[in-house]
Every structure is written in structure tokens, then in C-alpha cells.
C-alpha positions in Angstrom: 8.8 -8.9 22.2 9.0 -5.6 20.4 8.8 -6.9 17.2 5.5 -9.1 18.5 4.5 -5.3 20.1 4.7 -3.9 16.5 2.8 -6.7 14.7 -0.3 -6.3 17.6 -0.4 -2.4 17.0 -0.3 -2.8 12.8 -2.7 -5.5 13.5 -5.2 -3.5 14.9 -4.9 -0.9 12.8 -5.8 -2.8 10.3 -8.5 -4.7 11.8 -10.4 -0.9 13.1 -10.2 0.2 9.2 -11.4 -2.8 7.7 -14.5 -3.0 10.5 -15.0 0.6 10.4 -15.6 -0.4 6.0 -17.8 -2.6 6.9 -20.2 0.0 8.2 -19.1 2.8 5.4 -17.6 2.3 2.7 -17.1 5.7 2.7 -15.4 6.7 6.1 -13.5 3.0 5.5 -12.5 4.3 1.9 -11.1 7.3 3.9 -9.4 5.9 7.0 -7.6 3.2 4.1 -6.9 5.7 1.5 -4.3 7.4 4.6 -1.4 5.9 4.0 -1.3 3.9 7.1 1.1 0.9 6.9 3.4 4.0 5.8 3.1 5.9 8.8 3.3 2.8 10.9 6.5 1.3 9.1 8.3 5.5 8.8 7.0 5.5 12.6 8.4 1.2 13.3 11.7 2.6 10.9 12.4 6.2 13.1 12.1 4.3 16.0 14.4 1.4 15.5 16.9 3.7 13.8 16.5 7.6 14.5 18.0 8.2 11.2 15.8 11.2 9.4 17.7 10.0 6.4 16.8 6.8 6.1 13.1 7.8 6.9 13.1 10.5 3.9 14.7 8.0 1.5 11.6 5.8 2.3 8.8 8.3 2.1 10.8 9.4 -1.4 10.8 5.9 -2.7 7.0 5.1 -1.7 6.3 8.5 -3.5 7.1 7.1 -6.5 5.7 3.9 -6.3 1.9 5.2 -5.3 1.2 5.5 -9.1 1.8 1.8 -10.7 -0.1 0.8 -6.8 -3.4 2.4 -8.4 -3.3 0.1 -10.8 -5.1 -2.5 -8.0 -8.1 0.2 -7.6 -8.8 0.3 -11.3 -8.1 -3.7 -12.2 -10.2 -5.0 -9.3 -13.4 -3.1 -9.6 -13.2 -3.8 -13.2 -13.3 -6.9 -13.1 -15.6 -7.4 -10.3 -17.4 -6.0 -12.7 -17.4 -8.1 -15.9 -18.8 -10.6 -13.3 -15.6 -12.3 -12.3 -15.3 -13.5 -8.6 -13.5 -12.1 -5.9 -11.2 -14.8 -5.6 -10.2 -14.6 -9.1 -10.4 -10.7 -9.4 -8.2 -10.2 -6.5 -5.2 -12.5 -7.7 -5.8 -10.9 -11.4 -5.5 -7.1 -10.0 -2.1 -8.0 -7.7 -0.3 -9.7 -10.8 -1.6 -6.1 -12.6 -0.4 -4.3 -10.1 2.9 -6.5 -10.0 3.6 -5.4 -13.7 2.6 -2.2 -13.0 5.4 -1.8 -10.9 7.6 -3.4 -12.7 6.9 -1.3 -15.9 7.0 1.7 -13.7 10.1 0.9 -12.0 11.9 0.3 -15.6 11.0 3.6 -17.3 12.0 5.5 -13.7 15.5 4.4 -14.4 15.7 5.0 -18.1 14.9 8.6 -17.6 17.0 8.8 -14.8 14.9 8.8 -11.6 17.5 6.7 -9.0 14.0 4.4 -7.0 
């Protein structure tokens, strides 16, 4: 039941921002540039665990990880742009955004950063 509890909530949440989008892009650009699926999962994490640790380790590692995600916001409108469709730009940015983090993720560790 909780976890059900926890999918309904993150649901919604995501529903509001992407309805509130519809109506501005700019307050939806807003509401979904706040890292909300963090705050729910530190918030979902704290609360099934109450270890502070464990919930600093996480903000840490999605610290590191924000750069290689913007990789999405620059491949997608890009090609949207050259005229591709959505349902061919969207799979094209994730698989950037895949190597992204790969690439990032490999040059963290050679220089010593511990992800």
C-alpha cells in the first residue's frame, strides 16, 4: 500500500507540472527545472530509512550527474529543429544523453571523483 501511496503522490506531481506546461511553457519550464523526482525520491529515501547519510550520498551523486543530464535539453531541441519528429528526436536525445553519462561517469573516475 505504501509503495502504491508513493507512486499516486509522484504521479501527480508529475501530472500538475506537465498540465501546468501546457498553459506556460514558462511557469512549466520552472516548476520542471526544480528538481522534483529528487525531492520526492530524498523525501520516499529519508522516510523509508532515516539515514541522513544515505540521503547526502544521494544528493552528492545526483550532483554530479546533472551535467551529462543537459545533454537531453540541448539534443532534443536541436533536432526538433533540423525538422526531425518527436518520436524520433526523443529516442535520439536519451541515447545522447545515455553516452553522456557514460562518458561523464568514465572521466569522474579517472581523475579521481569516487560517483
Amino acid at each position: 500500500m505504501y509503495l502504491l501511496l508513493k507512486a499516486v503522490i509522484s504521479g501527480v506531481v508529475v501530472a500538475a507540472a506537465s498540465e501546468i506546461a501546457r498553459r506556460s511553457t514558462l511557469l512549466g519550464a520552472i516548476l520542471i527545472s526544480l528538481p522534483l523526482t529528487s525531492i520526492l525520491a530524498l523525501v520516499w529515501l529519508y522516510r523509508d530509512t532515516g539515514d541522513a547519510d544515505q540521503i547526502a550520498s544521494l544528493s552528492w551523486s545526483i550532483l554530479w550527474v546533472i551535467v551529462p543530464s543537459l545533454v537531453f535539453f540541448v539534443v532534443l531541441p536541436l533536432a526538433l529543429g533540423k525538422g526531425l519528429g518527436f518520436n524520433l528526436a526523443l529516442p535520439i536525445a536519451c541515447a545522447a544523453t545515455v553516452v553522456a553519462y557514460g562518458v561523464w561517469v568514465f572521466a569522474a573516475r579517472r581523475i579521481g571523483i569516487d560517483l
